[in-house]
Legacy VTK file of the C-alpha trace (Angstrom):
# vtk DataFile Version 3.0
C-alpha trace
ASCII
DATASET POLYDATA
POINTS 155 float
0.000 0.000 0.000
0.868 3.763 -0.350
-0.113 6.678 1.688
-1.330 9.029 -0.421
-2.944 12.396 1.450
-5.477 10.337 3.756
-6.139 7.631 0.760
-4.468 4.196 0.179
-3.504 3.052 -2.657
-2.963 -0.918 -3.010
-0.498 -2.369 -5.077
-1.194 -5.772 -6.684
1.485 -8.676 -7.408
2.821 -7.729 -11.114
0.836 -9.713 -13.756
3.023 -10.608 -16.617
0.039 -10.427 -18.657
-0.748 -6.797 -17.800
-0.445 -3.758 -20.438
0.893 -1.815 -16.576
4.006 -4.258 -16.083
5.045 -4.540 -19.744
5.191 -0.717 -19.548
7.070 -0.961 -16.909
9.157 -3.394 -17.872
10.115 -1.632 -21.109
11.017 1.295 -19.873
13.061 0.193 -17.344
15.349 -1.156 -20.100
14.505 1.252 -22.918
18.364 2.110 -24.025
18.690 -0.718 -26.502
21.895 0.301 -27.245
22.892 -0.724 -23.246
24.945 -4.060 -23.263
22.911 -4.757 -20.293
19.239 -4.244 -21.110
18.839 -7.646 -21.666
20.110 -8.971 -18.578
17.913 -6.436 -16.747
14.970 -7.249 -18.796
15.408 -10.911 -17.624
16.082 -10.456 -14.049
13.039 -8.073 -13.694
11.176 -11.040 -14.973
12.225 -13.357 -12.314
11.145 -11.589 -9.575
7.602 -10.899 -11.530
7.417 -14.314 -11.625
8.757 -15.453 -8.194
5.794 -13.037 -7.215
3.069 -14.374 -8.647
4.012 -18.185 -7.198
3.918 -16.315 -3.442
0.991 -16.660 -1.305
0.534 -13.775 0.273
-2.056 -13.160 3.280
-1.798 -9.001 3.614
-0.361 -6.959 0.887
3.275 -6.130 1.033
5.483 -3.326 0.241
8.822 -3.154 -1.269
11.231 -2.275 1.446
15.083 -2.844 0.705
17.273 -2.317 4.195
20.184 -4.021 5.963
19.027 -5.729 8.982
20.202 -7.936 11.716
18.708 -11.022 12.966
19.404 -12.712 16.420
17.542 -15.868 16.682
16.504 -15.988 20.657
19.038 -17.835 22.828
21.891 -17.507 20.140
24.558 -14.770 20.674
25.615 -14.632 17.192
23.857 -12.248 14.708
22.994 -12.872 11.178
23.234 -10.032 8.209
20.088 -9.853 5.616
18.417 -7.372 3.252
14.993 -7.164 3.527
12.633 -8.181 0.503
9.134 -6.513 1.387
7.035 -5.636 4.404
3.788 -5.627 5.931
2.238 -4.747 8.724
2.273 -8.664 9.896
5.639 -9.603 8.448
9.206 -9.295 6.473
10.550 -11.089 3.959
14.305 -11.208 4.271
17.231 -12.439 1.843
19.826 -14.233 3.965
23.129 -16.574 3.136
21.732 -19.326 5.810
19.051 -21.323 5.825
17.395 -20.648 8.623
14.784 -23.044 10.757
11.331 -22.759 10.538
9.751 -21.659 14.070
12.940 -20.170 15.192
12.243 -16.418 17.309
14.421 -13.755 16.474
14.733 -10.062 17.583
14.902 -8.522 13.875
16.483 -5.076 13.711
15.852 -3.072 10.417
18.225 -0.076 9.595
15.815 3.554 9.299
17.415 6.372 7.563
18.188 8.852 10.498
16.984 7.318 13.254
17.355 3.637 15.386
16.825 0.429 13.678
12.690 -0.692 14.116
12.555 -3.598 16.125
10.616 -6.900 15.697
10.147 -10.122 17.256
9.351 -12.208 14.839
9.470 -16.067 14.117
10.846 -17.875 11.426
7.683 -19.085 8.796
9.268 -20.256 5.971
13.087 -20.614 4.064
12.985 -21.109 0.451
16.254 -21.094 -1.757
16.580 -18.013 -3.954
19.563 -18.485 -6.180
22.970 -20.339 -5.127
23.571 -19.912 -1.345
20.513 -17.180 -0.619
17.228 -17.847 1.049
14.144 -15.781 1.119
12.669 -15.895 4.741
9.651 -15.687 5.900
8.497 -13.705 9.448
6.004 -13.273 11.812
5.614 -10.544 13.731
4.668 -11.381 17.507
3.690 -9.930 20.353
6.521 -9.321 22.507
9.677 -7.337 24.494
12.806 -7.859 22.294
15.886 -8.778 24.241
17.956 -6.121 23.404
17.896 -2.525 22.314
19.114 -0.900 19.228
21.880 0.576 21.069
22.892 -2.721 22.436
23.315 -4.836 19.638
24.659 -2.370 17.320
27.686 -2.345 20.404
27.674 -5.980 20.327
28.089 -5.726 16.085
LINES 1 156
155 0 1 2 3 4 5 6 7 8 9 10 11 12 13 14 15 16 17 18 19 20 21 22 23 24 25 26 27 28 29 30 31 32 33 34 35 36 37 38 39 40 41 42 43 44 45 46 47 48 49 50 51 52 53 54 55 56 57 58 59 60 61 62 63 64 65 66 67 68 69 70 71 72 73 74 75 76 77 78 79 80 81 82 83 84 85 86 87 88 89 90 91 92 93 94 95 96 97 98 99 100 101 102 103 104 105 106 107 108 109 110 111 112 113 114 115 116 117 118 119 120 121 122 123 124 125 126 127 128 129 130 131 132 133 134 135 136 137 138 139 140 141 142 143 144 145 146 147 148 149 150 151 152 153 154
């Protein structure tokens, strides 16, 4: 969804079928002379793709940040780049396959302020390309076990 004034606007999944994507598509690698319009062309279509497989319960929005996950009970932290966002989950790109039902404080970076913090739990892994995973959270109810300030010290 987007905020617009007091309205909402809701975005669906891409539809590779739609006049709207191909638009968007094409202009988004419009310099035929670029070596690499191809190659973006084709990627773009991956993840229109990977998007339509998804079940999705609410509607999520693209949201690309750092975070840092600490799975509850663990002392290590793993790095990831958020995927999308709701207001009942993340999606986040990782190099380990993580374990479904596994709690985690998640801490996502915010331009000029603290990280947001979740508790979350673990959903779902699924590979996404050689050594990445998307994976799936859960928000819960809940007091994370550190602060912001804390584990960026501990980082």
């Amino acid at each position: 969804m987007v905020a617009v004034g007091h309205s909402t606007i809701r975005r669906p999944i891409p539809n590779l079928d739609d006049d709207e994507t191909i638009v968007m598509m094409r202009s988004a690698t419009n310099h035929s002379a670029s070596k690499y319009a191809t190659l973006v062309h084709q990627m773009l279509l991956e993840d229109v793709r990977y998007d339509q497989n998804e079940r999705r319960s609410s509607i999520r929005e693209t949201l690309v940040r750092p975070t840092l996950i600490r799975s509850k009970g663990e002392s290590g932290m793993l790095l990831g780049i958020s995927r999308n966002i709701s207001s009942q989950g993340v999606c986040i790109i990782v190099m380990k396959k993580i374990q479904e039902m596994t709690n985690a404080d998640i801490f996502v970076h915010r331009l000029g302020s603290e990280p947001a913090v979740f508790v979350a739990e673990c959903r779902w892994t699924k590979p996404f390309g050689d050594g990445w995973y998307l994976t799936g959270w859960h928000f819960l109810d809940g007091k994370p076990t550190d602060t912001p300030k804390q584990i960026m010290e501990d980082f």
